[in-house]
C-alpha distance (Angstrom), angle and dihedral (degrees) to the residues before:
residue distance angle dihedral
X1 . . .
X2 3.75 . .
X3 3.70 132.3 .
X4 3.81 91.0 -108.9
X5 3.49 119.8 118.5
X6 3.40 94.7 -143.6
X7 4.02 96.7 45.0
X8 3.67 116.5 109.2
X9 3.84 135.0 -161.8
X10 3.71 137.1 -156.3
X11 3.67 119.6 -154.7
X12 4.06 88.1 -173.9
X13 3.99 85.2 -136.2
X14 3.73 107.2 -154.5
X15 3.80 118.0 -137.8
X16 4.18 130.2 -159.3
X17 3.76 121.6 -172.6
X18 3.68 111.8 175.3
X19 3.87 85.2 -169.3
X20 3.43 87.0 74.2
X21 3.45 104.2 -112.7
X22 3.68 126.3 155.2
X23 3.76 106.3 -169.3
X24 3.71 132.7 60.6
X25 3.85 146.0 153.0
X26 3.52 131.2 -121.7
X27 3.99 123.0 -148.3
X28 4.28 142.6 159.7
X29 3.84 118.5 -113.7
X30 3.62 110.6 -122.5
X31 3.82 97.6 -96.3
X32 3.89 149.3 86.4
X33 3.80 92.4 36.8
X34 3.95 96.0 -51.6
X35 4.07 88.8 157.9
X36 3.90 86.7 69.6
X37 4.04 95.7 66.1
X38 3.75 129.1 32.9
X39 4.08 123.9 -145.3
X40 3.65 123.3 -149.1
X41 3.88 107.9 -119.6
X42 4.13 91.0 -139.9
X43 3.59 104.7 33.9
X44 3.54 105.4 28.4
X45 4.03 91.4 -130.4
X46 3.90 113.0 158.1
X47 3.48 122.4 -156.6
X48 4.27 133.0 155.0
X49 4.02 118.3 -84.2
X50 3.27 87.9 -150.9
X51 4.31 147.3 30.1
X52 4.09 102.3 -73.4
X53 3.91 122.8 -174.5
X54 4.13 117.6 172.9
X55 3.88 83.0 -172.6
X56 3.91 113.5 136.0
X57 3.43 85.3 -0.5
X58 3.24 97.8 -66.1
X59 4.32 95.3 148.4
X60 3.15 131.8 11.1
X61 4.54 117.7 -89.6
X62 3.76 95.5 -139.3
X63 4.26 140.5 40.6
X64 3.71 135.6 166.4
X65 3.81 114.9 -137.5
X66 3.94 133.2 175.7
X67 3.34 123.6 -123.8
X68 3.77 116.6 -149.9
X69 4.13 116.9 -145.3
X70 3.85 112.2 -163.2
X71 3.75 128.5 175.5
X72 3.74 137.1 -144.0
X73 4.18 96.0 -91.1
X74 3.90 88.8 49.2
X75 4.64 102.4 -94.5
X76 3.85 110.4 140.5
X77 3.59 125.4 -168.5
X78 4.06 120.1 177.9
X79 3.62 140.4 -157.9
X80 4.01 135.3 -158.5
X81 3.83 110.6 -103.7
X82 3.81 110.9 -164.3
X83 4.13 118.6 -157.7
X84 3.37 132.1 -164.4
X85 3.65 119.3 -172.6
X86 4.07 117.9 -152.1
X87 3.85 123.5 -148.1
X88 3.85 106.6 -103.7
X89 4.52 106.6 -149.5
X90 3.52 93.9 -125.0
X91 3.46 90.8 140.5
X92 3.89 122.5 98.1
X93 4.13 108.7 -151.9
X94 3.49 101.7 -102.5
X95 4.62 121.2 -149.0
X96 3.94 120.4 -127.7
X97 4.47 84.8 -131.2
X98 3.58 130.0 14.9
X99 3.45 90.6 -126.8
X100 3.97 145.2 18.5
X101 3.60 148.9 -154.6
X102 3.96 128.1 -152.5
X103 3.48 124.6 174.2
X104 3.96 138.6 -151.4
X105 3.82 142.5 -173.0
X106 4.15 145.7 173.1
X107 3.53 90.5 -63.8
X108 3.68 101.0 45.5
X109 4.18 95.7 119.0
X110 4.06 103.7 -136.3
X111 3.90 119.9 -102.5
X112 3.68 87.0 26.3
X113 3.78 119.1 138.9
X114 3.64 109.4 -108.3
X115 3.76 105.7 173.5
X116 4.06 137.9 -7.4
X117 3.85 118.5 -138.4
X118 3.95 104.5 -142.7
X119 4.11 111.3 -133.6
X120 3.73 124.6 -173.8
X121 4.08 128.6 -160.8
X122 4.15 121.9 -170.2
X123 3.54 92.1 -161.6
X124 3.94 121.0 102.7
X125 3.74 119.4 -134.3
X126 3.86 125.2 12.7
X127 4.13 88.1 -24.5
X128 3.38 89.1 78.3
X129 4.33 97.5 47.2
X130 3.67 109.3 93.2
X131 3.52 140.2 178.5
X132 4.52 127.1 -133.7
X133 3.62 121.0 -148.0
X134 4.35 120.4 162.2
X135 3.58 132.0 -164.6
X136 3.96 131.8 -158.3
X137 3.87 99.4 -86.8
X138 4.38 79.2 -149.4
X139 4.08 101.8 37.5
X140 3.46 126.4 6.6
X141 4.22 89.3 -158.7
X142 3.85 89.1 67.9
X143 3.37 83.2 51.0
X144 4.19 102.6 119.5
X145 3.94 88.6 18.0
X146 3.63 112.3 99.7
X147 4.20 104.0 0.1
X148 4.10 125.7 13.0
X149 3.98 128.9 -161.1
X150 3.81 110.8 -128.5
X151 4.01 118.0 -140.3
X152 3.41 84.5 -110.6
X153 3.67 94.5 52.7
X154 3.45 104.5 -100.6
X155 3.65 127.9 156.7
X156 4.03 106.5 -138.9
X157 4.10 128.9 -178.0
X158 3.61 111.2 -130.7
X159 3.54 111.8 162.6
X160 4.30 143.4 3.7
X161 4.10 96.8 177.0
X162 3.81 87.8 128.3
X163 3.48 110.8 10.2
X164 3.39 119.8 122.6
X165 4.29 136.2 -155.2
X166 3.98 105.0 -68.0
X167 3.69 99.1 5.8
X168 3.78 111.8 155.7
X169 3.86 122.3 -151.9
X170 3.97 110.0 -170.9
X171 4.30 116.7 -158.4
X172 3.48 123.3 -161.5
X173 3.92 103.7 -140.8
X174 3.81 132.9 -163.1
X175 3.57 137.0 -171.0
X176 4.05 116.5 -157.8
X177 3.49 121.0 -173.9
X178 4.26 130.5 -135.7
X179 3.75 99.0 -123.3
X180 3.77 134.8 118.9
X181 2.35 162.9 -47.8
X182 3.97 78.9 -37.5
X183 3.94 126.7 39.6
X184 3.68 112.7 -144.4
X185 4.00 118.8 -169.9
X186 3.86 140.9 -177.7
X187 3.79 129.2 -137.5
X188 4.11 121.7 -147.9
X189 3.81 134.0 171.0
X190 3.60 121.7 -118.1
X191 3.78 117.8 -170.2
X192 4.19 115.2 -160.9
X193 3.87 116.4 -163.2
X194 3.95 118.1 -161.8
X195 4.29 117.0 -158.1
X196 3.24 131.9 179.5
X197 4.29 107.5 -139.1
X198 3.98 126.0 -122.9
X199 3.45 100.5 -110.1
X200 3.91 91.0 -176.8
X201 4.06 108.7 130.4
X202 3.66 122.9 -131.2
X203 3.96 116.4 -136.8
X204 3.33 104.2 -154.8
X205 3.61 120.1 -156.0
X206 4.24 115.7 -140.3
X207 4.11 115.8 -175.7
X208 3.67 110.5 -166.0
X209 3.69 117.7 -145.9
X210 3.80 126.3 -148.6
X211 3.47 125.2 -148.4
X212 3.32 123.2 -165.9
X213 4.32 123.5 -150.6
X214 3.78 124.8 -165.3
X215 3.61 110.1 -155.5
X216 4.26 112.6 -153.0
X217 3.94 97.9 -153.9
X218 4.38 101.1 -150.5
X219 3.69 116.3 -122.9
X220 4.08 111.8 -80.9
X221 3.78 134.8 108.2
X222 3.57 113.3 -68.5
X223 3.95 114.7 -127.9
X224 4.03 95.1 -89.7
X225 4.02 92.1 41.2
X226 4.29 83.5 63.6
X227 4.03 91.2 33.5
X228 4.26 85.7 67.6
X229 3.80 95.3 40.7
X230 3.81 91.2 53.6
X231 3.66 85.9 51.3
X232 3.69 106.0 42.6
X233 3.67 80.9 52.9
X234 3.33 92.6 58.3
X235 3.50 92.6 50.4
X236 3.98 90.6 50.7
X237 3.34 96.2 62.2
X238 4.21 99.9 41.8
X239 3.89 78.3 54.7
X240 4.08 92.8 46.1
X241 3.75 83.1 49.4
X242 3.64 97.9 59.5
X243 3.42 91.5 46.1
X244 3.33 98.5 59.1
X245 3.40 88.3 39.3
X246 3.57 88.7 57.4
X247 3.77 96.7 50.6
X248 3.43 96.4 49.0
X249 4.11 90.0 58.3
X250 4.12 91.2 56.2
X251 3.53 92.5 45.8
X252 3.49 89.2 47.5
X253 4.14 91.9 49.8
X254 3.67 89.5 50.9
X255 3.63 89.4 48.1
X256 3.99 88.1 58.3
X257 3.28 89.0 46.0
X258 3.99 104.8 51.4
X259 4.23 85.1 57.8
X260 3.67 102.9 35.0
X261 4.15 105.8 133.3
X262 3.66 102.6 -152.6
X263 4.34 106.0 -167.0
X264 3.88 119.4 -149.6
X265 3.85 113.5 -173.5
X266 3.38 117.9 -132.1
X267 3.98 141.7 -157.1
X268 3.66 152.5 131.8
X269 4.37 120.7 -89.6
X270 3.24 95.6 -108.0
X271 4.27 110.7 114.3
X272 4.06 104.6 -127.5
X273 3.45 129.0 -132.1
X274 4.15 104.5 -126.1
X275 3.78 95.1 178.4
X276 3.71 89.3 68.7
X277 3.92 116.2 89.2
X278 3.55 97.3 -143.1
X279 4.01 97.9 56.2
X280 3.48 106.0 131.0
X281 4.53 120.1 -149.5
X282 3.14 123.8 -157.7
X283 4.10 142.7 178.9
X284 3.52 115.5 -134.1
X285 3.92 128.6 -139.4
X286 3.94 110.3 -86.5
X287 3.37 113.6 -110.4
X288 4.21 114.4 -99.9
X289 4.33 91.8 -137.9
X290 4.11 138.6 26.5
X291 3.72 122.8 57.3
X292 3.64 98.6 -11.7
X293 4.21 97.0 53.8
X294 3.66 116.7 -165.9
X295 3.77 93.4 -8.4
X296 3.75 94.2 100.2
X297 3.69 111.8 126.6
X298 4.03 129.3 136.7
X299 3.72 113.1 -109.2
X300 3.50 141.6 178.7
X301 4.02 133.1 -126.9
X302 3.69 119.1 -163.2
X303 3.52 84.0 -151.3
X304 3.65 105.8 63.5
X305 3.81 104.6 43.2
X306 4.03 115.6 -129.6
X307 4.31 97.0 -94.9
X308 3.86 95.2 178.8
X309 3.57 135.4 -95.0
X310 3.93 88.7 -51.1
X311 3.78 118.4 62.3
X312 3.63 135.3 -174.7
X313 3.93 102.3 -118.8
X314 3.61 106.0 -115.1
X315 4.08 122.3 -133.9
X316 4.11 117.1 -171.7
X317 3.94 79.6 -126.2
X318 3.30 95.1 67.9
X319 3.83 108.6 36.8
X320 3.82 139.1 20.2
X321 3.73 114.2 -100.9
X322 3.64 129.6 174.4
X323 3.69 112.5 -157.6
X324 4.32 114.7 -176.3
X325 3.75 113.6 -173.7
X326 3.80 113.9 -152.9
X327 3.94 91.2 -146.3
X328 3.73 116.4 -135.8
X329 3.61 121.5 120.0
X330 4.27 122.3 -18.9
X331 3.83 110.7 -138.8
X332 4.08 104.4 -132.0
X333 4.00 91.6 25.7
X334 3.70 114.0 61.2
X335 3.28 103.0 -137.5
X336 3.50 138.7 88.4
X337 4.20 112.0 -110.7
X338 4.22 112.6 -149.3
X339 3.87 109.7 -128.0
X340 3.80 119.4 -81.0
X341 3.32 138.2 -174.7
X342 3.65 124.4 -141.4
C-alpha cells in the first residue's frame, strides 16, 4: 500500500466455514502497531487511521499484523497479514536560494565548471533523483551559446566571442524529479556576469632603511685575554713541578751522602796461611782522616771474625771473600754505585 493517508488496500481475504455460516467479521489483534491502520470489518480493506510518510525515514516501509476472523456463534481463527508500504513522490525538488549569481572573466578556460546549483528531494528511492535543464529567461536560441545548465545542475562557461565587460546573461533553471506516476519540478533564477580583469601592474616602490647600532663592550677580558692566562698557568705549575721535583733529587743526594758507610779492609804485611784451620780474619778500625773524612768509626763484620789488634793482611788470592755493596751513593765519586756482588 502507499504512504497516503487516504490510500486503501484490499487483501480479498478468503473465508471457509464448514459450519455453514455465511457471515463473519474481520478485525486486527492489538499488536505490532495495529492503531496505525484500520480494517474494514466486511471487506477486509486496510487503509492508515492516520497521515503516514516513510520519507527520510521518518516510519518504518513494512509491518506484520493479525487479522482476527470471527463467526456469528462467537469461533475466531486468524491469519498473518504482511504490509509493505511504498514511498508515494509527493515531493517537488526543492533549491538551497531562489536565485544565483556566477561570474566569469578572460581567463575563465571554456567548458569549465563555474558554479553548482544545490537541489534537494524528500522522497526516498528514485522520487527523489531529478534531472536540471535552464533556458535564456530573454531568448531561448542563445540558449547553449555563451553558458549551459548540466543535468546535474551545473553552471558551465562555454563561450565569450561577443561578450562584453559587465554583460549579464539570466537562465531560467528547473529541476524535475524521476517519480511516478507524476513528475514534479522546481524553477530558480540563475544570473551569470562576464568581466573583463584590470590587467594594469602596480610598481610598487620599497625604501630600505639602515640603522646603524654601536655596541659599548664593558670592561673585562675578552675570550683570548682568559684563553693565555689559563695557559700560562698551566705552564706555571709544569715549571713549579720540576722544581720541586728538582729539589727533592739534591736533597735526596745529600741524604745518600750524609749515611754512606764506606769499608776499608785492614791488616798487618804479613802473607797468611788460609789452609790452616786456626787462621784468624779480622776488620780493622776505619781510619778517623784521609779519603774517607769524618766517616771514621770502628765497625764490626760478621764475616771477618775479630783476630786482635794484629791481622794477617788479607789478598782475594789467598782467601775467599764475598764483598755485597748496598749501592747508594760512593763517598769520593759522586755517583751512586747499584749493588754488586763479588
Amino acid at each position: 500500500m502507499n504512504e497516503e493517508s487516504t490510500f486503501s488496500v484490499n487483501p480479498n481475504f478468503v473465508v471457509f466455514d464448514f459450519d455453514g455460516a455465511s457471515t463473519y467479521s474481520l478485525s486486527l489483534a492489538n499488536a505490532n502497531s495495529s492503531n496505525l491502520f484500520s480494517l474494514d470489518g466486511s471487506s477486509g480493506a486496510i487503509s492508515f487511521r492516520q497521515s503516514y510518510d516513510i520519507d527520510n525515514n521518518a516510519n518504518p516501509t513494512s509491518y506484520q499484523l493479525q487479522v482476527i476472523c470471527t463467526d456469528p456463534f462467537g469461533l475466531t481463527n486468524t491469519t498473518i497479514l504482511y504490509v509493505t508500504v511504498l514511498d508515494v513522490n509527493d515531493n517537488a525538488p526543492t533549491f538551497s536560494q531562489e536565485t544565483y549569481t556566477f561570474f566569469a572573466n578572460q581567463n575563465t578556460a571554456l567548458s569549465s565548471l563555474i558554479g553548482q546549483i544545490t537541489v534537494t528531494d524528500d522522497d526516498s528511492g528514485s522520487n527523489a533523483e531529478y534531472t536540471c535543464g535552464g533556458s535564456l529567461a530573454s531568448s531561448s536560441i542563445l540558449t547553449n551559446t555563451y553558458y549551459t545548465i548540466g543535468t546535474s545542475c551545473g553552471v558551465y562557461f562555454l563561450s565569450r566571442s561577443g561578450l562584453s565587460d559587465g554583460t549579464v546573461t539570466r537562465y531560467l533553471v528547473t529541476a524535475t524529479d524521476k517519480g511516478t506516476p507524476t513528475k514534479l519540478s522546481s524553477t530558480t533564477t540563475v544570473n551569470l556576469y562576464y568581466q573583463i580583469l584590470s590587467t594594469t601592474t602596480t610598481t610598487t616602490t620599497t625604501t630600505t632603511t639602515t640603522a646603524t647600532t654601536t655596541t659599548t663592550q664593558s670592561p673585562g677580558l675578552s675570550d683570548g685575554a682568559i684563553a693565555g692566562i689559563v695557559l700560562g698557568a698551566l705552564a706555571g705549575a709544569a715549571l713549579l713541578g720540576l722544581a720541586i721535583y728538582y729539589l727533592w733529587r739534591q736533597t735526596r743526594m745529600i741524604r745518600d751522602r750524609e749515611t754512606a758507610d764506606p769499608v776499608k779492609f785492614w791488616n798487618d804485611e804479613t802473607d797468611a796461611d788460609f789452609s790452616s784451620s786456626t787462621k784468624n780474619y779480622t776488620r780493622t778500625q776505619k781510619p778517623d782522616t784521609g779519603d774517607f773524612g769524618s766517616f771514621g768509626s770502628r765497625r764490626e763484620y760478621p764475616d771477618f771474625p775479630y783476630a786482635g789488634s794484629q791481622a794477617e793482611r788479607l789478598s782475594p788470592s789467598n782467601v775467599p771473600l764475598e764483598i755485597v755493596s748496598r749501592g747508594g751513593y760512593t763517598p769520593g765519586y759522586g755517583r751512586v754505585v747499584p749493588m754488586v756482588t763479588y
